[in-house]
C-alpha distance (Angstrom), angle and dihedral (degrees) to the residues before:
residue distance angle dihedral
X1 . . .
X2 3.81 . .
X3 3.94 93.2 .
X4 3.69 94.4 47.3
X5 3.88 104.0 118.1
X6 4.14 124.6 -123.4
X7 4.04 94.8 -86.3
X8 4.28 89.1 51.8
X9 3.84 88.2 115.8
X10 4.07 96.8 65.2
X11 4.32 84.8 33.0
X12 3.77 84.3 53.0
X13 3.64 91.8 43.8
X14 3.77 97.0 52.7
X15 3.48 96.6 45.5
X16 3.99 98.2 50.9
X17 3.80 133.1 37.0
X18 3.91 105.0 -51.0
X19 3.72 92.7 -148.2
X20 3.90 94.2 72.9
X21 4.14 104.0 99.8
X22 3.66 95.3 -155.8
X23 3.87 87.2 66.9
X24 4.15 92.4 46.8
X25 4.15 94.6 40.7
X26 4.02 86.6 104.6
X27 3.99 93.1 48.6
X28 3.75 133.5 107.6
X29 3.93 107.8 -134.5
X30 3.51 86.1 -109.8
X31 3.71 87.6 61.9
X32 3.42 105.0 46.6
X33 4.06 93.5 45.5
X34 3.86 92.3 51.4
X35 4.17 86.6 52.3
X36 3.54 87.6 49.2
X37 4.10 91.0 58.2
X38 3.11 100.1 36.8
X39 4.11 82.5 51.3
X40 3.75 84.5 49.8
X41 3.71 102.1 48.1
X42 3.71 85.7 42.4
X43 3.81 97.7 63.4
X44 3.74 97.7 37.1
X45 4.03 91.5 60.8
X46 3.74 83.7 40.8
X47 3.83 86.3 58.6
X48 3.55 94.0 40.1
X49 3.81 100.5 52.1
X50 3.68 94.7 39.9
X51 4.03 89.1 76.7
X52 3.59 91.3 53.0
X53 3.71 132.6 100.8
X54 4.12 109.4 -134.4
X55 4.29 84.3 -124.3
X56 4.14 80.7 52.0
X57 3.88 90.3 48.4
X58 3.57 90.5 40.9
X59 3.88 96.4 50.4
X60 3.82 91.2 49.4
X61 3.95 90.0 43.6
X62 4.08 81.6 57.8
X63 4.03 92.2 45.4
X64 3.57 93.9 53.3
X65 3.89 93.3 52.0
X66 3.68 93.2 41.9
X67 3.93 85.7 66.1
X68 3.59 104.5 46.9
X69 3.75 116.3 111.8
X70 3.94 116.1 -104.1
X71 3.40 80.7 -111.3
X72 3.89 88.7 96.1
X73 3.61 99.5 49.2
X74 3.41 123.0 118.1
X75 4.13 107.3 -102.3
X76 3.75 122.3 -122.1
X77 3.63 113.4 -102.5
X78 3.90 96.9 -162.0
X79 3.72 144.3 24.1
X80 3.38 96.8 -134.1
C-alpha cells in the first residue's frame, strides 16, 4: 500500500467492488457514478458473453462488420 501512487483510490476502486465507500471517499460524484457504469456495463457484457460459444462470438463479430458502411474501409493508396 505504501507504493500505490496518488490516484490509488479510483485504481483501487476499479479493480474491486465499486460499491465499497471506503474505496470512493476521495471521489467527486462524478467519479464515483462513472465507476459505477462502467461497473455496470462491465458485468452485463460479462453476462452476456459468458453464454456464448467463441464460433457464436465469432460469427456475430463477422455480422457486425459485414454491415458497416464502406465508409470504414481502409482507402486505396494507388491505382495500380
Amino acid at each position: 500500500a505504501a507504493d500505490m501512487p496518488e490516484g490509488a483510490p479510483a485504481a483501487a476502486a476499479e479493480i474491486g467492488d465499486v460499491s465499497r465507500s471506503a474505496d470512493l471517499s476521495g471521489l467527486t460524484k462524478a467519479q464515483r457514478d462513472y465507476l459505477r457504469a462502467q461497473e455496470r456495463n462491465t458485468k452485463r457484457m460479462v453476462s452476456e458473453s459468458k453464454h456464448k460459444s467463441y464460433r457464436d462470438r465469432v460469427s456475430s463479430m463477422n455480422e457486425y462488420l459485414s454491415n458497416l458502411s464502406e465508409h470504414y474501409d481502409v482507402p486505396r493508396v494507388s491505382k495500380h
